[in-house]
LUMTI-733002 format. One line per 8 residues: number of its first residue (from 1); their letters; for each residue x, y, z of C-alpha. Coordinates in steps of 0.5 Angstrom, whole numbers, plus 500, padded with zeros to 3 digits. Layout:
NUM = A = X/Y/Z ~ ...
END
This chain:
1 = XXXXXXXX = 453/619/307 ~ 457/624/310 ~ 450/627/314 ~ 447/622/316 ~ 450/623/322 ~ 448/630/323 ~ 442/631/328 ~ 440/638/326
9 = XXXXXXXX = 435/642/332 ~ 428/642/332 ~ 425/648/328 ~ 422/651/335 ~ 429/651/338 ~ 432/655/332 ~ 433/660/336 ~ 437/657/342
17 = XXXXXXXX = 444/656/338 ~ 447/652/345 ~ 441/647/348 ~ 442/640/351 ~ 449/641/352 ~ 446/642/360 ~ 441/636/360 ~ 444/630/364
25 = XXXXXXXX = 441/625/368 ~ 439/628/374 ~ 442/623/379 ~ 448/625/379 ~ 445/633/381 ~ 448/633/389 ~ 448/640/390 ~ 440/641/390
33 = XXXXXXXX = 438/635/395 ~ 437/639/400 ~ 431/644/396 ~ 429/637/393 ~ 422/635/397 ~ 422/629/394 ~ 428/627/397 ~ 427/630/404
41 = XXXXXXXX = 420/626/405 ~ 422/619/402 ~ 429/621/407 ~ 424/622/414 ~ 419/617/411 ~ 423/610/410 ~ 431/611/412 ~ 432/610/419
49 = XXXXXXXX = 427/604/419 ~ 432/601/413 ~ 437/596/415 ~ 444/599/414 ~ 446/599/406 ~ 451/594/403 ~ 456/594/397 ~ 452/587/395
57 = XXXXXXXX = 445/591/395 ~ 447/598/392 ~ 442/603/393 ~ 437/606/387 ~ 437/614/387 ~ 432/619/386 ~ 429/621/380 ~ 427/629/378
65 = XXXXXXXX = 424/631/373 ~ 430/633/368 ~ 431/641/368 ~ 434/645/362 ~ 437/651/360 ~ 431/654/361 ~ 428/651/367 ~ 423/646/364
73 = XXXXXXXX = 422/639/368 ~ 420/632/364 ~ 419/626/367 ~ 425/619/366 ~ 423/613/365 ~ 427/606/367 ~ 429/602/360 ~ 423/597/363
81 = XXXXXXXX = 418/603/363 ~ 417/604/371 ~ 417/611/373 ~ 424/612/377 ~ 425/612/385 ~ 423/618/387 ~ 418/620/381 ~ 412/623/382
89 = XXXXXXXX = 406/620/379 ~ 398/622/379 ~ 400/627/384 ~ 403/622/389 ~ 411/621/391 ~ 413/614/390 ~ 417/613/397 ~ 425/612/396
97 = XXXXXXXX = 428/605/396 ~ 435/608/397 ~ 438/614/400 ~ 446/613/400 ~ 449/611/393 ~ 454/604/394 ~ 455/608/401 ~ 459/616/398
105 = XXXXXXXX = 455/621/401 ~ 455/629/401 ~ 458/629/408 ~ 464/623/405 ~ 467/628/400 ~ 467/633/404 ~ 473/630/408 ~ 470/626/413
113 = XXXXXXXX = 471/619/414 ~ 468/613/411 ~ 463/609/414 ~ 458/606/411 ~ 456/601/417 ~ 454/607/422 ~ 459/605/427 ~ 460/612/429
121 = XXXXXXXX = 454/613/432 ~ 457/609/439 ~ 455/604/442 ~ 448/601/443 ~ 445/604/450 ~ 446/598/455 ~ 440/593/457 ~ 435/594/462
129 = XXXXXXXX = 437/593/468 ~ 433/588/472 ~ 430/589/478 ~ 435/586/484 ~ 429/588/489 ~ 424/584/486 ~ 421/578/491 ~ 421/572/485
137 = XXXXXXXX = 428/575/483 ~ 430/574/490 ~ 427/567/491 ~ 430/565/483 ~ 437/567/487 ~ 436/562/492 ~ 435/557/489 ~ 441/557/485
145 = XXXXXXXX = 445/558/491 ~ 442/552/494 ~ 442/548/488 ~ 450/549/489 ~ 451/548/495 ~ 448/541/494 ~ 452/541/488 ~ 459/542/493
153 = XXXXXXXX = 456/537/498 ~ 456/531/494 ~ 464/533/490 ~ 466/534/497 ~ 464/528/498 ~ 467/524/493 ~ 473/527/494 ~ 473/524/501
161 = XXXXXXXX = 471/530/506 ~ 466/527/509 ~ 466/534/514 ~ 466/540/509 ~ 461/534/505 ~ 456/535/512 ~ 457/542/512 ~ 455/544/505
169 = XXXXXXXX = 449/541/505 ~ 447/544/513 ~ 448/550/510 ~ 443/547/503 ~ 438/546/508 ~ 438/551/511 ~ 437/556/506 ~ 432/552/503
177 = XXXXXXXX = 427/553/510 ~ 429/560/509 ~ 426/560/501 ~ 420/555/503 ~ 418/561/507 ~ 419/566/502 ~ 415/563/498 ~ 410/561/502
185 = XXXXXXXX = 408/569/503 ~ 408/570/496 ~ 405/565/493 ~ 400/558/494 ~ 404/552/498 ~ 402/549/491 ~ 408/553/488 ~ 414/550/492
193 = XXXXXXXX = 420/546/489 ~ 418/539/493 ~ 424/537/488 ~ 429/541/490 ~ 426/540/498 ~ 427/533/497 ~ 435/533/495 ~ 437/538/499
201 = XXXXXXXX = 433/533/506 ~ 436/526/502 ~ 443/529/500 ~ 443/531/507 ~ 441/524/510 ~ 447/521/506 ~ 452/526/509 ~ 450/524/516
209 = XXXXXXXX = 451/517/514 ~ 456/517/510 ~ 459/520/518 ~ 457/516/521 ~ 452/520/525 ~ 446/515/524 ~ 442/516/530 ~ 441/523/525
217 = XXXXXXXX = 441/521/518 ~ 435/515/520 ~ 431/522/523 ~ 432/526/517 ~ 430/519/512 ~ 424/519/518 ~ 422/527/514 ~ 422/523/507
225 = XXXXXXXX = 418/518/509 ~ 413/521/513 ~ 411/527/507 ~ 406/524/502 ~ 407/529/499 ~ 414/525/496 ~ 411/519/492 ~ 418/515/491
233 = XXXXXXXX = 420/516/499 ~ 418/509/501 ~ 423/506/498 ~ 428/510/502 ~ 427/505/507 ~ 431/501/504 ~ 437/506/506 ~ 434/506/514
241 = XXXXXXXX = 436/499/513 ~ 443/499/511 ~ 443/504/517 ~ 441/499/522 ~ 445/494/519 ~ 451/497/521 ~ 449/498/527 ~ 447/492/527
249 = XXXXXXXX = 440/492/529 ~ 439/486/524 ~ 431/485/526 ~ 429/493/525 ~ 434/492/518 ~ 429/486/516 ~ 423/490/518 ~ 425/496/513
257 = XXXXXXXX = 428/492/507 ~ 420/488/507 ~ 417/494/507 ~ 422/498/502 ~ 420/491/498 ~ 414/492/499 ~ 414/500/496 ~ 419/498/490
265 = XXXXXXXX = 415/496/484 ~ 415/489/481 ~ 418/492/475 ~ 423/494/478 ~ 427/486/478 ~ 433/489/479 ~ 432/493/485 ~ 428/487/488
273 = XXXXXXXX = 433/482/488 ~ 438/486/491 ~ 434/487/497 ~ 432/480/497 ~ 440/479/498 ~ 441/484/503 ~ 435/481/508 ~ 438/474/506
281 = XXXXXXXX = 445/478/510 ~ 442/480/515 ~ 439/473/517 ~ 445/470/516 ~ 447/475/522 ~ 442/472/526 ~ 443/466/525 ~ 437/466/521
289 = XXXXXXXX = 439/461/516 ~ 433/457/513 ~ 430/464/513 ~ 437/466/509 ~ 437/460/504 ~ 430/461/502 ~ 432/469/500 ~ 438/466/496
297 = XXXXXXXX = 434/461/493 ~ 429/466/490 ~ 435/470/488 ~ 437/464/484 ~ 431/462/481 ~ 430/469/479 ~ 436/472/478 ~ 443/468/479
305 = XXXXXXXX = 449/472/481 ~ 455/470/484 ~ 455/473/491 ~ 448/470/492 ~ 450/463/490 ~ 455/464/493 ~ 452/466/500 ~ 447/459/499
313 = XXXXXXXX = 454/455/499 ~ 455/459/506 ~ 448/457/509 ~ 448/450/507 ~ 455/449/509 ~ 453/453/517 ~ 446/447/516 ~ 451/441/515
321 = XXXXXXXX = 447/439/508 ~ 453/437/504 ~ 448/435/498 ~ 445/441/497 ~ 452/445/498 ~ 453/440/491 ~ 447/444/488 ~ 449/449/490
329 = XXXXXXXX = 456/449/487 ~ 454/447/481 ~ 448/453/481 ~ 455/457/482 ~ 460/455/477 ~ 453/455/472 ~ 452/462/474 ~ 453/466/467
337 = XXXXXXXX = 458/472/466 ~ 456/476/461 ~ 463/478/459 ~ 468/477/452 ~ 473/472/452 ~ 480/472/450 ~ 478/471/443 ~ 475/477/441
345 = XXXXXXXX = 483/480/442 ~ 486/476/438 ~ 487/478/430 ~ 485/474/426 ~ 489/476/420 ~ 495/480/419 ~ 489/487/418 ~ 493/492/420
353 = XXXXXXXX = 486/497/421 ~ 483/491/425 ~ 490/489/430 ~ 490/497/431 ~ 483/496/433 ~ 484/490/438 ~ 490/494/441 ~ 486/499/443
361 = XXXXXXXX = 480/495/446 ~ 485/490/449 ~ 486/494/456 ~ 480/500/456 ~ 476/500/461 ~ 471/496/459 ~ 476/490/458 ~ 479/492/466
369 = XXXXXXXX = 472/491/469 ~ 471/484/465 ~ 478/482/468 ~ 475/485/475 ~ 468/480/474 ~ 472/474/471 ~ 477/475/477 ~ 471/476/483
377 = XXXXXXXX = 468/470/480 ~ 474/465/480 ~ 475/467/487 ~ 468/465/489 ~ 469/459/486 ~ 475/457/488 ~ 473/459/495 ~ 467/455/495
385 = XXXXXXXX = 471/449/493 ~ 476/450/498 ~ 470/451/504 ~ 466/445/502 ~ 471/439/500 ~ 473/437/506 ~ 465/436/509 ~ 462/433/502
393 = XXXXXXXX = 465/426/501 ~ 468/422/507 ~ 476/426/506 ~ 478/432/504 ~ 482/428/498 ~ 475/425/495 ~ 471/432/496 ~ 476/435/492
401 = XXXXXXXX = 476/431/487 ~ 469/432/486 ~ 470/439/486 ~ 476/439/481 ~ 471/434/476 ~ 465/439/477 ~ 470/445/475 ~ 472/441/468
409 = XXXXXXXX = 466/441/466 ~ 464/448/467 ~ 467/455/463 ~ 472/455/469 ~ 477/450/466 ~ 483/453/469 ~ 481/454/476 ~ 481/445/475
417 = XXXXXXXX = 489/445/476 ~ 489/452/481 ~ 484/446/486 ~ 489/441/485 ~ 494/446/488 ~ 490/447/493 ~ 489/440/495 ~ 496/439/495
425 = XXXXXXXX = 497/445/500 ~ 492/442/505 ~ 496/436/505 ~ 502/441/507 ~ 497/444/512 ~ 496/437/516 ~ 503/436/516 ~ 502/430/510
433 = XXXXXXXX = 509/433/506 ~ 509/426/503 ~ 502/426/499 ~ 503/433/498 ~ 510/431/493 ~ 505/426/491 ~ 500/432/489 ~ 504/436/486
441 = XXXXXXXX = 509/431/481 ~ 502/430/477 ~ 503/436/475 ~ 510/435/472 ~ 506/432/466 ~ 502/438/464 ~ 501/445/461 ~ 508/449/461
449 = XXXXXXXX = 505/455/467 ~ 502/449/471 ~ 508/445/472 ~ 511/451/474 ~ 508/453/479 ~ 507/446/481 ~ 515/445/481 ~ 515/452/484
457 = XXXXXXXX = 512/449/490 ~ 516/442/490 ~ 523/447/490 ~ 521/450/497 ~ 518/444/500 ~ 524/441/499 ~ 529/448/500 ~ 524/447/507
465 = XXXXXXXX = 528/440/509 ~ 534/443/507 ~ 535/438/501 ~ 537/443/497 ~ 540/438/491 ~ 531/437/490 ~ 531/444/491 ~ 535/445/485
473 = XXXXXXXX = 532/441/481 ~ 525/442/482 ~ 527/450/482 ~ 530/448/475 ~ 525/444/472 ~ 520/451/474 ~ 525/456/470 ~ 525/452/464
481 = XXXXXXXX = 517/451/464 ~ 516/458/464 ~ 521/463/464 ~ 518/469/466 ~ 515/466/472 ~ 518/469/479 ~ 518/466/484 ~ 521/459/481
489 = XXXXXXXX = 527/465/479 ~ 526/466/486 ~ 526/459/488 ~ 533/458/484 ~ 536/464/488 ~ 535/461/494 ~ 538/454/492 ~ 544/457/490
497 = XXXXXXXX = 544/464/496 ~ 544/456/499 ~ 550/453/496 ~ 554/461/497 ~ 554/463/490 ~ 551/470/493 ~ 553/473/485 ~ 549/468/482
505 = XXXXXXXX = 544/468/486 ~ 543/476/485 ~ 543/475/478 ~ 536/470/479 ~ 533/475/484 ~ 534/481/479 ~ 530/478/473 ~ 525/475/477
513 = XXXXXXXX = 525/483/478 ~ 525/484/472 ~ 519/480/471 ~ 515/482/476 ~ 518/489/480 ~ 513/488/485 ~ 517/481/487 ~ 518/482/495
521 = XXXXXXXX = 521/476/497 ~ 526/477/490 ~ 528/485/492 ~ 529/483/499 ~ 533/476/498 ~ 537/481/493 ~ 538/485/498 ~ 542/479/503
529 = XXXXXXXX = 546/478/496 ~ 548/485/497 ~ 550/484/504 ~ 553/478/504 ~ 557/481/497 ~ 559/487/502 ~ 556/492/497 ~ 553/495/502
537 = XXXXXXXX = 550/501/499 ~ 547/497/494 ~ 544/493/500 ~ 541/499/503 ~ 538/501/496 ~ 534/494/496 ~ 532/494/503 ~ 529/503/501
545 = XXXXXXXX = 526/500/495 ~ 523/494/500 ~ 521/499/506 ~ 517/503/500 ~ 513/497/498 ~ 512/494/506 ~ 512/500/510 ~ 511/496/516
553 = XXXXXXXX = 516/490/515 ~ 519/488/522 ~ 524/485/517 ~ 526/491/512 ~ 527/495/518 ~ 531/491/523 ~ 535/490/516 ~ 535/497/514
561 = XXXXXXXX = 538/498/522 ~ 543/493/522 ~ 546/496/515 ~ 547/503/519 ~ 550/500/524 ~ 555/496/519 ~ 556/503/515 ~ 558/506/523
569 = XXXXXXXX = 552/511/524 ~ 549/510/529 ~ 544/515/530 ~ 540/512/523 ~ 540/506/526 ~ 537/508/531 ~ 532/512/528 ~ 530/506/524
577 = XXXXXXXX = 531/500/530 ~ 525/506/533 ~ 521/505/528 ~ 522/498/528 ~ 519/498/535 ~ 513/501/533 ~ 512/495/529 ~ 514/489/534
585 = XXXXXXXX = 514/494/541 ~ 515/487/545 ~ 520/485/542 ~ 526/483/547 ~ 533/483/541 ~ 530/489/538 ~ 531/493/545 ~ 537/490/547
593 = XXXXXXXX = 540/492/540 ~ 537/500/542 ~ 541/498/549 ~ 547/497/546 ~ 548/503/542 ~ 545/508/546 ~ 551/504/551 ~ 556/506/545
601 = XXXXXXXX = 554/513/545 ~ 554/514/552 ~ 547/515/554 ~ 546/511/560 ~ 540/512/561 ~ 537/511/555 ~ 541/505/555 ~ 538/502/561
609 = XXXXXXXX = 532/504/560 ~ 532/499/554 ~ 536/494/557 ~ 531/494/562 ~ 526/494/557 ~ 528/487/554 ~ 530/484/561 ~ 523/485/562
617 = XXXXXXXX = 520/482/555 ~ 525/476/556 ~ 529/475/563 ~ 533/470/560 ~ 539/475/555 ~ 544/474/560 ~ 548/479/556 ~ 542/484/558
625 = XXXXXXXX = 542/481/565 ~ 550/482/566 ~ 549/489/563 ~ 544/491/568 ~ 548/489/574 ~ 553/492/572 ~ 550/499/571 ~ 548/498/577
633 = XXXXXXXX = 553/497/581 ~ 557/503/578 ~ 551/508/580 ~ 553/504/587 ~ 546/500/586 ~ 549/493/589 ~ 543/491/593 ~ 538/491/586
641 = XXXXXXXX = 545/488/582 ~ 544/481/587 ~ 537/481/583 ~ 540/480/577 ~ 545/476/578 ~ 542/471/583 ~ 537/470/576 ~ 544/470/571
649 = XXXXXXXX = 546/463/576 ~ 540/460/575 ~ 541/460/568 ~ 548/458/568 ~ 549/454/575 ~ 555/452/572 ~ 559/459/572 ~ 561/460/578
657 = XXXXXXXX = 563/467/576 ~ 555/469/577 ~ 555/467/584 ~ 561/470/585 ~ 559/477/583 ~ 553/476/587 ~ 557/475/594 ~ 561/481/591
665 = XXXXXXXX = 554/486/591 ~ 553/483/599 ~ 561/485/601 ~ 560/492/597 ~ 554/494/600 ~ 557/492/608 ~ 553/486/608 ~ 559/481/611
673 = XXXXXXXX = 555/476/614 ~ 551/474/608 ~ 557/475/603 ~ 561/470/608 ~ 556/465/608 ~ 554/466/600 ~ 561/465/599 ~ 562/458/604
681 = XXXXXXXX = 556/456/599 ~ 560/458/593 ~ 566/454/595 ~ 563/448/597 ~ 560/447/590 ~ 567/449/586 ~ 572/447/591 ~ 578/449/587
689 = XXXXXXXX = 576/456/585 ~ 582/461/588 ~ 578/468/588 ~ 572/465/592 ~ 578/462/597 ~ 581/469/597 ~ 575/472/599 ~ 573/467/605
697 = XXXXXXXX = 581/469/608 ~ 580/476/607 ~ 573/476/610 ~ 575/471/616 ~ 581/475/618 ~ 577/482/618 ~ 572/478/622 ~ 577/474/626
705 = XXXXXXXX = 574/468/625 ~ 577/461/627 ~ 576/458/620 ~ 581/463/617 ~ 588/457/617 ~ 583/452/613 ~ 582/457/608 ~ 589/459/608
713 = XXXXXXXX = 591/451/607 ~ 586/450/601 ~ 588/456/598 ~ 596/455/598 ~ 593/447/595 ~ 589/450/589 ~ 595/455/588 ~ 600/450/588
721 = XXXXXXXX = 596/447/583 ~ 597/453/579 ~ 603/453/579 ~ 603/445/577 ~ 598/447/571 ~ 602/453/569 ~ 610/448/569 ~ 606/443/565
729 = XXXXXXXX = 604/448/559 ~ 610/451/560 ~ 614/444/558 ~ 609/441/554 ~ 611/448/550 ~ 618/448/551 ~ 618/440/548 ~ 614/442/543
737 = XXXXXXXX = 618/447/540 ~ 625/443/541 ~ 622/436/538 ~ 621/442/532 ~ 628/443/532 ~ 631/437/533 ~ 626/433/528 ~ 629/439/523
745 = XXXXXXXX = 635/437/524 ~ 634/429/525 ~ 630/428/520 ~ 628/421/519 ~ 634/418/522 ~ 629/416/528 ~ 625/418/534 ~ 628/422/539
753 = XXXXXXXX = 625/424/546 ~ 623/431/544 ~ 619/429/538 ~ 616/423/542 ~ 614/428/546 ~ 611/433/541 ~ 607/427/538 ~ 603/425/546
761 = XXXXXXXX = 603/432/546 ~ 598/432/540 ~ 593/429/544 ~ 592/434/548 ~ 585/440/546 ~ 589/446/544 ~ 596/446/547 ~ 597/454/544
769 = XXXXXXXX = 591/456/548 ~ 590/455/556 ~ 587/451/560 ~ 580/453/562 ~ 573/452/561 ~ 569/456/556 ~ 564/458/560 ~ 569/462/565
777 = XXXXXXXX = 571/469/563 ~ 576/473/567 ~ 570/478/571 ~ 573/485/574 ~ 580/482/577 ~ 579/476/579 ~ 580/468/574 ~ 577/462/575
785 = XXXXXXXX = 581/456/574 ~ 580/448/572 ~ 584/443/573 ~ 587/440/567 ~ 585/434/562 ~ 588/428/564 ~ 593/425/559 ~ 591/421/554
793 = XXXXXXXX = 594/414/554 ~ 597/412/546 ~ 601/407/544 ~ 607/411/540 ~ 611/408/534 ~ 617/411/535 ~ 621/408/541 ~ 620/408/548
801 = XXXXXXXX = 614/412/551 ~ 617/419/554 ~ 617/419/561 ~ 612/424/564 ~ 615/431/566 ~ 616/431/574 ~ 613/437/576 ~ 609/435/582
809 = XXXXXXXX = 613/430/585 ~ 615/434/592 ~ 606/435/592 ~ 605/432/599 ~ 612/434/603 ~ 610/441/600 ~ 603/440/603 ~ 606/438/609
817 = XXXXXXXX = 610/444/610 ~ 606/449/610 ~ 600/447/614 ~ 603/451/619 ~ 605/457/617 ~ 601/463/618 ~ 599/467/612 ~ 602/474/610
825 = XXXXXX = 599/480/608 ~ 602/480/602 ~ 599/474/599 ~ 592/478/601 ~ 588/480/596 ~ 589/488/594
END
């Protein structure tokens, strides 16, 4: 047992003692490849054409023949019994499959680094540079480039610039004339882009039209029309026509939409029929209406629309055929929507997938245009009955109720109550208030958001004629029936802004606020809660808010303007009081207010160019009137201040001061005579007038007239009579004050003379005031006087009645004694 694993040699070797202890497998021999001519042919025959080898794919090595000690070779065999790689048979080498094995090479132990993919060969050589010369290389470019151009045009012009949109697409074509050339030199004419051709001269057309250049865009739609070679040309003509609707041109407009008609396919129904209606138009603008009704009507037969039934509805109103206007209504209340109604968006379970659903849907895009649709239509509607229910029936009233029954029975179930409204406003329009509340009660039965809005309209109605106690309770039944209704909160404010509750008011202003942010008439009610509340700066941030919304409110800015001018500033006040009159540039307190500040800032001219501004507009401001004359009169103007208070004496004849000023311009200007006479003129009309008596004295004595004693005995009455005036306020004073101090002190012991005295003296009007009228104003240094009241006659409880002061007992004695008497200089005006 021990021997059966020795393995003695074979007898023809007995004489080698150490052979086989060099065979091995001739794959691992490394170092004799390069002599290998096997290895070498398979290397030049099949390596380089090889994709590069990977570990995945390892690679078979080349078989020798296996070499001994003694030099002999043999043949290996794989386990299968194929001959391995890199044998040769029949005389034949079989080529290598393989050259590197798993990537280890000769070159990698020698210290080199690994590289199995061959990266550091260094990059592929660059591509073929194409040639940039060539002609078709050229014409490729050109194209590209005006394909852009066209591109760039219509961006611009949708983003609203018209100009750049025009230049662009010149510059398109011309480029394309300069490729159709190119082409046309290397190539049949069969081979031009008719469609790149097309767009540029289409794109173009647009662009002039689009600016308004039309006499260029209907010879560039010519070009398209004209070439046969563009088969879908013909139904530019449809564009010509709008071109010449706008211009007016309604018969050549109809010319070319007939023959655009007649170029569109019957397949296209869609395009027809919005041709059909654009001829329809043009008729209407012509007068044309039978023609018009005809157009519509085959719209409606074919395909009904709103905007057509509704032109219908306008063709029979022009015609006067109240029936057919009935038909028509009733094809446009019939016309079919095609839009989802509010109950596809509402959860019919507790799903929470499907309500995430419906909330996604609720206000995307497609639902925004269904609103817009449902909308349009309401408005035609709505517009259509308002139009033709005062010409359909014998009254307005009966019209309406049959438009009101025809929208009941429609899909438009809504609109019934909005035409009852309506109704109730062309009661208000005709001045017919009582059939109007008549209306509007109806609806104080109904659904919550129509008695609302119905209440809504009864609370301003009766805040119009002021009776506020309806006005609240209307305004209150709106409130409760809707809540969140804005202009019944507005409504409520203003009843209560009435009663002086500016607090609360404001509060129902901000929730209406709160409700709708774009609440106008809310923001700028609050904003005059503000100011009456003296919260200025809050008022002032109302009415900002208010001028972002309304830029061009005369309202807002007149309050913006006043504000500043509260807060003393008044170089901003009349920043925005300029602004103002760029809205309302004739209105005559605005310009007088600009006057007025430009006066406080000292700037005269300013201010008087203002003031006369406003005096032009509106020549009856007697404040306006007085402060030209006296601007007039300081620049030592006086005979151009005569014209203004000549007019300010027309307004107000009663006041004599204005006559006066207008004898004082005569006198300052040198004109004596005039100034005489007008002062003669002023004295036969108010007789008791002292600075018109002094003149006159003045004057005669400078002119050494003989009627200066006559003057001079007049003025000495009217002064006694001043003096008479002056004493008997002075006792009524002095009675007054003592029969306080003896009334004190009697108590109720009885009636003395000075309480008997303060009680007729409570007749008088204003006995702590002097006695003049309130129209006559001190004017430079001179007064005007009246006389006093007469005494009011009373039977008194308390004793006696007091014996009248005798103030002006010696009257006629004084008279007398001086009637003679010169006058003295020192009693002459300064």
């Amino acid at each position: 047992k021990m021997m059966q694993n020795v393995h003695l040699a074979p007898e023809a070797d007995e004489d080698d003692l150490y052979s086989g202890y060099n065979d091995y497998n001739p794959t691992f021999d490394t170092e004799d490849l390069e002599n290998d001519v096997a290895f070498q042919q398979a290397a030049r025959t099949s390596h380089g054409r090889r994709p590069p080898v990977t570990a995945k794919i390892p690679g078979t090595s080349a078989s020798r023949p296996l070499a001994t000690g003694f030099g002999s070779k043999a043949t290996l065999t794989s386990s299968m019994g194929r001959p391995m790689t890199g044998a040769i048979q029949d005389g034949v080498a079989r080529p290598m499959t393989a050259v590197h094995a798993a990537g280890y090479t000769k070159a990698a132990m020698r210290g080199s680094s690994f590289d199995p993919l061959g990266q550091a060969r260094g990059p592929a050589p660059p591509l073929e540079m194409k040639n940039s010369d060539s002609s078709e290389e050229k014409i490729r470019q050109l194209e590209k480039k005006v394909n852009e151009l066209v591109e760039e045009s219509c961006i611009a012009n949708s983003c609203g610039d018209l100009k750049l949109a025009l230049e662009k697409a010149k510059e398109a074509g011309r480029k394309e004339r300069v490729l159709v050339r190119q082409r046309e030199q290397i190539a049949t004419p069969e081979n031009i882009n008719l469609d790149l051709t097309y767009s540029v001269l289409f794109n173009l057309a647009s662009q002039y039209a689009a600016n308004e250049m039309y006499a260029e865009a209907l010879n560039t739609y010519q070009v398209i029309v004209k070439n046969k070679m563009f088969s879908n040309g013909g139904r530019l003509k449809v564009n010509m026509g709008n071109i010449y609707l706008k211009q007016r041109n309604y018969s050549k407009a109809i010319k070319f939409y007939r023959m655009a008609l007649d170029q569109v396919p019957s397949v296209h129904k869609e395009m027809r029929i919005k041709i059909m209606q654009n001829i329809g138009i043009a008729f209407i603008k012509t007068g044309q209406y039978v023609d018009a009704i005809s157009s519509f009507e085959h719209i409606m037969s074919m395909s009904p629309n709103l905007k057509a039934g509704f032109n219908l509805i306008v063709c029979y109103f022009a015609i006067g055929n109240s029936e057919q206007m009935k038909k028509a209504f009733q094809k446009l209340i019939a016309v079919p929507l095609e839009v989802d109604y509010d109950d596809k968006y509402i959860s019919p379970n507790d799903d929470p997938h499907t309500n995430l659903l419906i909330e996604a849907i609720k206000n995307d895009s497609l639902r925004q245009i269904e609103r817009e649709r449902k909308s349009m239509a309401e408005d035609y509607i709505m517009t259509a009955a308002k139009l033709i229910a005062p010409v359909i029936e014998t009254s307005f009233a009966v019209g309406y109720d049959w438009c009101v029954e025809v929208v009941k029975a429609s899909h438009y179930v809504e609109l019934a109550n909005d035409l009852e409204i309506n109704k109730a406003t062309t009661y208000l329009r005709q001045q017919d208030f009582n059939q109007a509340l008549e209306t509007l009660k109806m609806f104080e039965k109904k659904d919550s958001r129509v008695k609302s809005a119905a209440a809504t309209n009864l609370s301003f109605l009766y805040y119009l004629e002021n009776e506020l106690a309806q006005a609240t309770n209307y305004a209150d039944l709106a409130v409760n029936s809707d809540r969140y209704n804005p202009a019944a909160l507005t409504n409520k404010g203003n009843t209560v802004f009435a009663n002086g509750d500016y607090e609360k008011a404001a509060e129902f202003y901000k929730e209406a606020l709160r409700n709708d942010s774009s609440c106008t008439e809310a923001l700028y009610n609050l904003g005059l809660s503000y100011k009456k509340l003296n919260r200025i700066d809050e008022a002032l941030d109302c009415f900002l808010k208010l001028h972002a919304i309304l830029r061009n409110s005369a309202q807002v800015l007149h309050q913006i303007a006043s504000i500043y001018e509260i807060m003393e500033d008044p170089n901003q006040a009349i920043e925005w009081l300029l602004q103002l009159i760029s809205v309302v540039p004739t209105d005559p307190h605005v310009l007088s207010k600009l006057g007025k500040l430009y006066d406080n800032e000292g700037d005269k001219s300013q201010a008087f160019h203002y003031y006369y501004e406003s005096y032009r507009y509106f020549p009856s401001n007697i404040e306006v009137i007085e402060w030209l004359g006296a601007y007039y009169i300081d620049t030592q103007f006086c005979e151009k201040a005569i014209e203004y208070f000549e007019r300010a004496a027309l307004i107000l004849p009663t006041q004599v001061k204005w006559q006066l000023m207008v004898a004082s311009c005569y006198r300052r200007s040198g004109n004596y005579q005039k100034a005489l006479e007008k002062y003669k003129v002023i004295h036969r009309k108010f007789p008791e007038n002292v600075e018109c008596l002094r003149f006159l004295v003045r004057l005669c004595t400078d002119m050494g007239l003989k009627e200066v004693q006559e003057y001079v005995t007049k003025l000495k009455k009217v002064e006694k009579l001043k003096e008479i005036r002056e004493q008997r306020i002075k006792s009524g004073r002095d009675g007054s004050a003592r029969s306080r101090r003896e009334g004190n002190a009697a108590g109720d012991s009885g009636g003395t003379k000075g309480e008997r005295l303060s009680a007729k003296l409570k007749g008088l009007p204003g006995t702590s005031e002097p006695y003049e009228s309130s129209g006559n104003k001190e004017i430079g240094k001179w007064a005007s006087y009246t006389f006093l009241p007469s005494w009011p006659s009373r039977a008194y409880p308390l004793g006696p009645q007091a014996e009248r002061p005798k103030t002006a007992a010696r009257k006629r004695t004084e008279e007398d004694d001086f009637a003679d008497e010169e006058l003295g200089e020192d009693l002459l005006p300064e």
